[in-house]
C-alpha positions, -999 to 999 in steps of 0.1 A, spaced: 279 73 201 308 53 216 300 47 254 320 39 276 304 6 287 279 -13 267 254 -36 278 259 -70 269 228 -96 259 234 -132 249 212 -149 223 178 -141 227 167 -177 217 182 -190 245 167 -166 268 135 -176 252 140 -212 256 141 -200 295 112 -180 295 92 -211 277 102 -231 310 90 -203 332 54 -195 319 42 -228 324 47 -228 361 39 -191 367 61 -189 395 81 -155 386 101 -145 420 97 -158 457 131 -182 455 125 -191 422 140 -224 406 163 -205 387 173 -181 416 186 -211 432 202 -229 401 221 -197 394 230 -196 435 248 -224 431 259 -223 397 276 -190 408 292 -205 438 311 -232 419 325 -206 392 335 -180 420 343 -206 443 331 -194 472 307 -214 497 277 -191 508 262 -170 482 234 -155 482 215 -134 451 192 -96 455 175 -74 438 209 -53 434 239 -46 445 228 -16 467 204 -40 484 239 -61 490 254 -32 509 226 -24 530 212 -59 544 255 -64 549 259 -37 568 221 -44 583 233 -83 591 266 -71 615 246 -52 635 268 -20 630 269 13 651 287 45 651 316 51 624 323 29 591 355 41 575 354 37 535 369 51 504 358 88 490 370 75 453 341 48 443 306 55 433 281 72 456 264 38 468 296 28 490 287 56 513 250 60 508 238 33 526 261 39 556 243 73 557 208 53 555 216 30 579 221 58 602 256 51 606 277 78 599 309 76 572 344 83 582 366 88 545 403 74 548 425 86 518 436 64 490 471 45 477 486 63 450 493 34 427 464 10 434 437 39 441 424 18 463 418 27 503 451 30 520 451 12 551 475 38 571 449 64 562 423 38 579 441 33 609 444 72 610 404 73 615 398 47 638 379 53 673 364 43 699 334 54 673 349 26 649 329 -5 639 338 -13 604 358 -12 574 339 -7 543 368 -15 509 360 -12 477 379 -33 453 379 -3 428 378 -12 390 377 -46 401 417 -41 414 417 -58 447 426 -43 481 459 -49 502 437 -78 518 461 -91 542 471 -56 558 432 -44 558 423 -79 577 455 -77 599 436 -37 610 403 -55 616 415 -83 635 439 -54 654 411 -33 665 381 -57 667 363 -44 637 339 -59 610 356 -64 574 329 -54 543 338 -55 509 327 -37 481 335 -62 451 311 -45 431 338 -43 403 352 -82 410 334 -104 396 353 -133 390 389 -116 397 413 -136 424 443 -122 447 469 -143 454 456 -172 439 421 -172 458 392 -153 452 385 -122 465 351 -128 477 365 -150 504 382 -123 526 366 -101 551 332 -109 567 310 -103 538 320 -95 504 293 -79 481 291 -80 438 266 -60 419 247 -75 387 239 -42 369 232 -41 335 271 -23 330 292 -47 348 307 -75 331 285 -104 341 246 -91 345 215 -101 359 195 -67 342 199 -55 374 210 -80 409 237 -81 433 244 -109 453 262 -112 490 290 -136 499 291 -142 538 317 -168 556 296 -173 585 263 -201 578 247 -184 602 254 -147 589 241 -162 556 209 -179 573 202 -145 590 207 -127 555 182 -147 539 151 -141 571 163 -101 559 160 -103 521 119 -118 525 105 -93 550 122 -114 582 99 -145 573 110 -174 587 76 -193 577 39 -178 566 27 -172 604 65 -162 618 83 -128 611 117 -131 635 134 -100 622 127 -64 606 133 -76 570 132 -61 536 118 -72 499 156 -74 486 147 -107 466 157 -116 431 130 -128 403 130 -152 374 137 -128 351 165 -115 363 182 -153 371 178 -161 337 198 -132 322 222 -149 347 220 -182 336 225 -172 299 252 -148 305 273 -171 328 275 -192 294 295 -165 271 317 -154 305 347 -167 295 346 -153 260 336 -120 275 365 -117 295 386 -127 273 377 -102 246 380 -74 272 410 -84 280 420 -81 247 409 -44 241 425 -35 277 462 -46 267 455 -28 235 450 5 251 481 -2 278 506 -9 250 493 22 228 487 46 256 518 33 280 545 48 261 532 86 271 543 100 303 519 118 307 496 91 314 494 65 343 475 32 348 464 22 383 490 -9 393 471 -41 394 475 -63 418 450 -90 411 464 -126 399 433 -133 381 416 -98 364 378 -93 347 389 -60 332 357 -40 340 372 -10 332 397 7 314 412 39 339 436 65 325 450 92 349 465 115 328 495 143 341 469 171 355 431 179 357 430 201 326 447 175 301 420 151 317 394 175 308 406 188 271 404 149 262 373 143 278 360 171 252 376 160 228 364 122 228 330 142 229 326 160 200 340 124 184 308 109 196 330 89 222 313 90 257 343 83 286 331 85 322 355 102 349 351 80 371 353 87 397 346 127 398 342 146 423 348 124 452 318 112 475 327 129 501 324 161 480 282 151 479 258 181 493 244 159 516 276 153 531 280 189 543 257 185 571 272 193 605 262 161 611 291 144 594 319 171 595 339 146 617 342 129 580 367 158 565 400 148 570 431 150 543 418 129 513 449 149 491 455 118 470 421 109 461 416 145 454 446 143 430 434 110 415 400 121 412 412 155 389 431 130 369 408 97 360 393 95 326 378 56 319 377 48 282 355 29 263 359 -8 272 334 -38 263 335 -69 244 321 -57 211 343 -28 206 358 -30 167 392 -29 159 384 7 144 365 20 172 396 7 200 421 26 172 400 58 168 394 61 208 431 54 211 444 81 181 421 105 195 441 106 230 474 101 210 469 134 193 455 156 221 480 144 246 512 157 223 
């Protein structure tokens, strides 16, 4: 089976050669040595200043939204995976879906000023497949109406927008380290924060509010990162480049085969420095989506359609509770019907990338 991601694993002598350096200290997790060398690591290849590494990127989400203090209404995207809006639901906020921009699929920031109350205290944007937001616009609506700026780079690792990286907008920018994304930590996330004292205040959260052994100043949570998992980092952050650079590869491959049809569209990219995490195809209609989908299947090719059905088409969303959340998400619908992601990851053959790609050829004409 072809999936549609594939987890990558570096040597596994190196990541022995890190393991050997672990065992004699038996000091596994609690701000590890290698949690901190891959902190900072990290922040000199994203460039960002204040980084800080969890257990996963979900943990990232919650102890951001957690950190700002938030109440009342976040407004986010319905067209991202169900963890964008699950932890505003478990922080008891409750989520407000603004549509999406037709070319970029990413949250449209009319929609977003459509939803804002008196209710309103942030923006939660996803940066989806890694394809950055309109970040000047969706600051210009924070700074407008005094709200708090979250972003869900999830998808970014690495990717810039007008030259700078994306992790430096908004008030706190989150990545996830999952096994599936392109740079890994078996599972981590990590949180990006502006303000020194936002990221001080984020570190007393992620170790139970423990400012020393006999001092708990806040209502904290275990969110930290081990060893383990900083290792993975530490090896994987030396084949990055190569990574990327093989995906991106196998990603114009597919937009110069697949381009040509008009019956297939690509999301417009508007990052000046791309990871290609993923390799999105909206074809012309939900049932031309779905025959291809089968047919990949019964090739033993695995595509995802992400992302289908929309979050705020979850059960747990039809609680009276959050009914104010069901406003006109038409385009997201549309796009939703549509998206098919293709197999995309560095060690894809040259015979897999032409059978995935001759498959679609043939169903699509």
């Amino acid at each position: 089976m072809i999936n549609v991601t594939k987890t990558f694993l570096p040597d596994i002598n190196l990541y022995i050669r890190y393991l050997k350096k672990i065992w004699p200290t038996a000091i596994i997790t609690n701000n590890g040595h290698f949690l901190q060398l891959l902190e900072k690591k990290l922040e000199r290849y994203l460039k960002v200043k204040h980084l800080l590494l969890v257990g996963n990127g979900t943990l990232a989400l919650q102890l951001a939204l957690k950190v700002l203090n938030l109440k009342g209404e976040v407004i986010t995207t319905p067209f991202s995976f169900p963890a964008s809006t699950s932890v505003i639901a478990w922080e008891g906020l409750t989520p407000i879906f603004a549509d999406i921009d037709p070319e970029t699929f990413n949250i449209d920031p009319k929609s977003i000023e459509a939803q804002i109350t008196k209710k309103t205290s942030a923006i939660l944007a996803v940066h989806v497949y890694g394809n950055p937001c309109h970040m000047e616009r969706l600051e210009a609506l924070a700074k407008k109406y005094n709200l708090k700026l979250i972003f869900d780079a999830a998808h970014s690792f690495a990717v810039e927008y007008a030259g700078q990286p994306v992790l430096n907008y908004g008030d706190i920018s989150i990545l996830s380290f999952h096994a599936t994304k392109v740079f890994h930590t078996i599972e981590g996330g990590a949180l990006i924060a502006k303000d020194e004292k936002i990221l001080e205040e984020l570190k007393l959260l992620r170790n139970f509010g423990l400012k020393s052994e006999e001092e708990v100043v806040l209502p904290g949570i275990n969110a930290k990162m081990n060893e383990f998992q900083a290792i993975m980092g530490l090896c994987n952050l030396e084949y990055i480049n190569q990574i990327i650079r093989a995906r991106k590869k196998i990603y114009q491959q597919y937009i110069k085969e697949l381009g040509q049809f008009d019956k297939i569209k690509f999301p417009k990219m508007i990052a000046s420095k791309y990871n290609y995490c993923y390799m999105p195809v909206c074809f012309v209609d939900k049932k031309m989506r779905d025959v291809v989908y089968a047919t990949l299947l019964k090739n033993n090719i695995k595509p995802r359609k992400y992302f289908y059905p929309l979050i705020s088409e979850a059960t747990y969303l039809k609680d009276d509770r959050y009914l104010p959340n069901r406003h006109n998400l038409k385009i997201a619908s549309d796009i939703a019907n549509r998206i098919l992601c293709l197999p995309l990851y560095e060690k894809l053959t040259e015979h897999e990338i032409k059978k995935i790609i001759n498959i679609v050829k043939i169903t699509i004409t």
